[in-house]
VOGU-3710 file (C-alpha; in Angstrom, 3 decimals, decimal comma):
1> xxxxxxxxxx> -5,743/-8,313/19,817  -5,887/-8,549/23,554  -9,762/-8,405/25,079  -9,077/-5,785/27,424  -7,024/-2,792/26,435  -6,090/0,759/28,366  -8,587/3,342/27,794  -5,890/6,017/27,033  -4,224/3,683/24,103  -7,396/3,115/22,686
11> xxxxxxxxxx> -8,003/6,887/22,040  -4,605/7,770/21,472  -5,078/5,261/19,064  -7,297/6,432/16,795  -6,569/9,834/17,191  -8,684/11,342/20,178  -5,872/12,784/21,770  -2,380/12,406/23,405  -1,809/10,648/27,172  -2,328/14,106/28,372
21> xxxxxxxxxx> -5,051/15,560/26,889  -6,651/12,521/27,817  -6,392/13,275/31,089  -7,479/16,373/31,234  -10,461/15,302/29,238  -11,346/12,813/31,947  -11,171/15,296/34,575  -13,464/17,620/32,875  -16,219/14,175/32,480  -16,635/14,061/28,799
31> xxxxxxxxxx> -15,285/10,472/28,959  -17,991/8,075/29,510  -17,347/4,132/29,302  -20,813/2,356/29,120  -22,427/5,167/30,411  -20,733/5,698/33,421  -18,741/8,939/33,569  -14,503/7,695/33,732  -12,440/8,568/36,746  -9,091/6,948/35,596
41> xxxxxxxxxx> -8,231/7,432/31,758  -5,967/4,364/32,250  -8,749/1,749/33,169  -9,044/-1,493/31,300  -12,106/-1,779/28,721  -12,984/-3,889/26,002  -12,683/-1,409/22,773  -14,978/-4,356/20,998  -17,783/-4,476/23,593  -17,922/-1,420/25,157
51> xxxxxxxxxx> -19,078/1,707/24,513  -17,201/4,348/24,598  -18,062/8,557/23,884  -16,098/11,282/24,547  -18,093/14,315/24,578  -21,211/12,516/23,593  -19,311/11,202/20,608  -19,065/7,225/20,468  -16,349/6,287/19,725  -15,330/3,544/16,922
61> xxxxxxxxxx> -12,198/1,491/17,494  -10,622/-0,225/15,088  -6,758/-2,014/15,168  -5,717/-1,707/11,160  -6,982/0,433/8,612  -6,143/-0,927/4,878  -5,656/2,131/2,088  -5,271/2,310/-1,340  -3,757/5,029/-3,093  -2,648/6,530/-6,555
71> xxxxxxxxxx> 0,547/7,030/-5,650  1,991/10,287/-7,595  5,603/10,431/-9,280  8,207/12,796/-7,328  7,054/10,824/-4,033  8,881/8,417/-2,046  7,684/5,001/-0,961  8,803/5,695/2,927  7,583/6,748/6,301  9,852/9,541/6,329
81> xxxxxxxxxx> 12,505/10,883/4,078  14,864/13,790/4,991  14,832/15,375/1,260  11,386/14,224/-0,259  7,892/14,338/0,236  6,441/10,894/1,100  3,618/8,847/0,829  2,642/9,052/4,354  2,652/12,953/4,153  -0,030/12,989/1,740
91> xxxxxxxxxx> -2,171/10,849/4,024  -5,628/12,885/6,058  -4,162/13,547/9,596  -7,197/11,135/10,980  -4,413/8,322/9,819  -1,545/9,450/11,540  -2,446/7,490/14,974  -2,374/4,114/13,184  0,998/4,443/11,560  0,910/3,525/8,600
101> xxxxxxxxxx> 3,407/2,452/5,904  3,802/1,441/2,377  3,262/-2,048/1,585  6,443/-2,663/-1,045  7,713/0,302/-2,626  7,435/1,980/-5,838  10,503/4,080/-7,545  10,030/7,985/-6,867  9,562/8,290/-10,393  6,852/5,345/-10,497
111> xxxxxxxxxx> 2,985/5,955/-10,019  0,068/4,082/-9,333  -1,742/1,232/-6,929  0,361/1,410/-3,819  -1,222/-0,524/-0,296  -0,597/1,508/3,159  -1,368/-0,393/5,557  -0,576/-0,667/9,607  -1,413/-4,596/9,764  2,484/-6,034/9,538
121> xxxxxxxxxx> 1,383/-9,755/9,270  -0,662/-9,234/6,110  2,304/-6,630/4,522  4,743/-9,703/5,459  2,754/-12,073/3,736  1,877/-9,887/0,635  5,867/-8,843/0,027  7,304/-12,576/0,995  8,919/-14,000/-1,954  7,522/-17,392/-1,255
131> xxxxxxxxxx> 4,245/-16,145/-2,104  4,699/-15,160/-5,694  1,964/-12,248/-5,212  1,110/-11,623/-8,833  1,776/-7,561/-9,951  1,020/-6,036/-13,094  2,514/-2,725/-14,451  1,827/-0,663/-17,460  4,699/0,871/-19,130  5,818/2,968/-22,061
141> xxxxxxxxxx> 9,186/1,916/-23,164  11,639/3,155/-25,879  11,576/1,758/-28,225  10,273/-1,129/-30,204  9,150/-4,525/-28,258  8,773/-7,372/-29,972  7,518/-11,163/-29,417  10,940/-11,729/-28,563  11,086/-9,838/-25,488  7,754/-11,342/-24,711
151> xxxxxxxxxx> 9,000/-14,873/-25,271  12,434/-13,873/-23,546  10,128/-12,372/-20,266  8,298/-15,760/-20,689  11,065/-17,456/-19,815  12,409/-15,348/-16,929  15,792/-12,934/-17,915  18,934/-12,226/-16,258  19,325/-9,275/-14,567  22,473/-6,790/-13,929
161> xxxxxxxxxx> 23,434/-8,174/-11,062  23,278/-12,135/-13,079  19,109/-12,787/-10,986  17,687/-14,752/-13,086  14,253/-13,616/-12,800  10,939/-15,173/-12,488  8,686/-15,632/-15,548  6,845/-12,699/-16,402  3,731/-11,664/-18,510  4,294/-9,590/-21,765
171> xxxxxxxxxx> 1,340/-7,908/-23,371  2,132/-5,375/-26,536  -0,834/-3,033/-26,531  1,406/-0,827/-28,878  4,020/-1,587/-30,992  6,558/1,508/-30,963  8,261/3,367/-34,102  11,914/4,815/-33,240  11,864/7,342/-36,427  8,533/8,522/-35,254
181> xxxxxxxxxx> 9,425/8,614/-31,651  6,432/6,532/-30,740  7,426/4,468/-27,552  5,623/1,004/-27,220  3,000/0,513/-24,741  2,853/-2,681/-22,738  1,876/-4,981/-19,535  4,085/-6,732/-17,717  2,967/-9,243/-14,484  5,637/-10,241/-12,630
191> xxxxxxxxxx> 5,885/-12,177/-9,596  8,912/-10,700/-7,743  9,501/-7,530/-6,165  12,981/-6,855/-7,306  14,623/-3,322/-7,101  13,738/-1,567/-10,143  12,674/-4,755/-11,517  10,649/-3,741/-14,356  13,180/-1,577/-15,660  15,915/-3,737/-14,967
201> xxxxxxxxxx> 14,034/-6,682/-17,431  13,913/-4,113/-20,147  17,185/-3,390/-19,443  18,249/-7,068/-19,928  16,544/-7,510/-23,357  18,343/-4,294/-24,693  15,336/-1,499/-23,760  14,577/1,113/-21,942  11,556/1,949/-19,540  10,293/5,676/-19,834
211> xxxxxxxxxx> 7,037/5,611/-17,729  5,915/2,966/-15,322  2,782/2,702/-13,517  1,318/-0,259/-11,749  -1,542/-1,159/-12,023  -2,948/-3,734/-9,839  -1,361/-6,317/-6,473  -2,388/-9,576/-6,205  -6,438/-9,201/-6,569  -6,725/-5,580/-6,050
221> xxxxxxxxxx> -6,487/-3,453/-9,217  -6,120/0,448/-8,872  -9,432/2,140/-8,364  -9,706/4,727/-11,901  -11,668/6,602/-10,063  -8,535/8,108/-7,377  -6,347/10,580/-8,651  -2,950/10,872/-8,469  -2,073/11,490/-5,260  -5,571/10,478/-3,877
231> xxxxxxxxxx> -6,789/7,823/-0,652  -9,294/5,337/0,064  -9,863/2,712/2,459  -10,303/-0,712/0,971  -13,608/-2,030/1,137  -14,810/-4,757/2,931  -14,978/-7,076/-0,593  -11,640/-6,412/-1,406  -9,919/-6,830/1,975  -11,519/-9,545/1,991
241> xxxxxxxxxx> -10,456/-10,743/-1,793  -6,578/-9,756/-0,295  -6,934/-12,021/2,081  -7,887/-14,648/0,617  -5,979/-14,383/-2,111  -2,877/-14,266/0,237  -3,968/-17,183/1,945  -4,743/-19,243/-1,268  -0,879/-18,607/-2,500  1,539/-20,945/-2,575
//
């Protein structure tokens, strides 16, 4: 981030107010800039040094925000969508300013950990397929899974399209019964962000996926605390754990 930024981007920025509003607030004085009342909402400041309050309020700037949410079914992964509710539309309106979007996506019908952030560097890194960021998904599937599909997922399976995917993780946490209609319960870590990938795997060993939720990206599992459909900002550990983490893969 440069030193020295506009005064009016800075509070558009995090949501005082539009260009013009701005400037009406600054001829009415309630913008002060260390103190000193502001004559031109367009002067150069340092949002990092200086101090800022707009009618008496100081004002706290900051470039990203990092969010985690439960991400609902019936939702889109998107910034907009022309026939669906997104993920951004369930966000506070104190978010709007910074922009955010979806880290990855997760299938309209797919719920759980989902990122949102406005930092694009970090989102690159954490969606490059160089970096093998590790994801893990629970799932019910119809209808039995075996050690065989564990052992084939172990070795990496060929998708529809002939992918031959990476390795991936297999837990059983419930073996399922087809003339009870009990589906199996599983985890699956994968390393890949494929298009429907999870479902796609099953698909390839002969099975079919009937919920999906994920569960946790790279270090970050999915607070069980937020309900579906609910926000929080990451905290300072485990931006900091993301980071790293990103950093650390190879």
């Amino acid at each position: 981030m440069k030193q020295t930024q506009r005064l009016d981007k800075i509070l558009a920025h995090v949501g005082v107010g539009t260009r013009s509003e701005l400037k009406r607030l600054t001829k009415e004085g309630a913008i002060y800039v260390n103190g000193v009342k502001v004559k031109d909402s367009g002067m150069q400041v340092n949002p990092e040094k200086d101090i800022i309050t707009v009618n008496g309020e100081v004002i706290t700037y900051r470039e990203f925000v990092y969010l985690m949410m439960n991400k609902p079914q019936g939702v889109v992964s998107a910034t907009e969508d022309n026939r669906d509710r997104t993920v951004v539309d369930l966000l506070d309106e104190e978010y709007a300013p910074f922009e955010v979007f979806p880290v990855g996506r997760l299938d309209k019908d797919t719920e759980g950990f989902l990122l949102l952030t406005n930092d694009g560097k970090l989102a690159h890194n954490l969606l490059s397929p160089r970096k093998h960021v590790p994801k893990t998904y629970y799932a019910k599937v119809e209808w039995e899974v075996n050690d065989g599909d564990r052992e084939a997922f172990s070795q990496g399976v060929t998708l529809d399209d002939g992918y031959e995917t990476l390795p991936g993780d297999l837990k059983i946490l419930q073996t399922g019964d087809e003339a009870a209609g009990i589906p199996s319960e599983i985890e699956l870590t994968i390393m890949e962000g494929k298009f429907h990938q999870v479902k796609r795997m099953f698909q390839a060993v002969g099975k079919q996926v009937v919920f999906l939720k994920r569960m946790s990206m790279g270090p970050l599992g999915l607070d069980p605390e937020l309900a579906l459909g609910q926000v929080r900002e990451l905290s300072v550990e485990e931006l900091s754990a993301l980071r790293n983490a990103n950093e650390n893969q190879n």
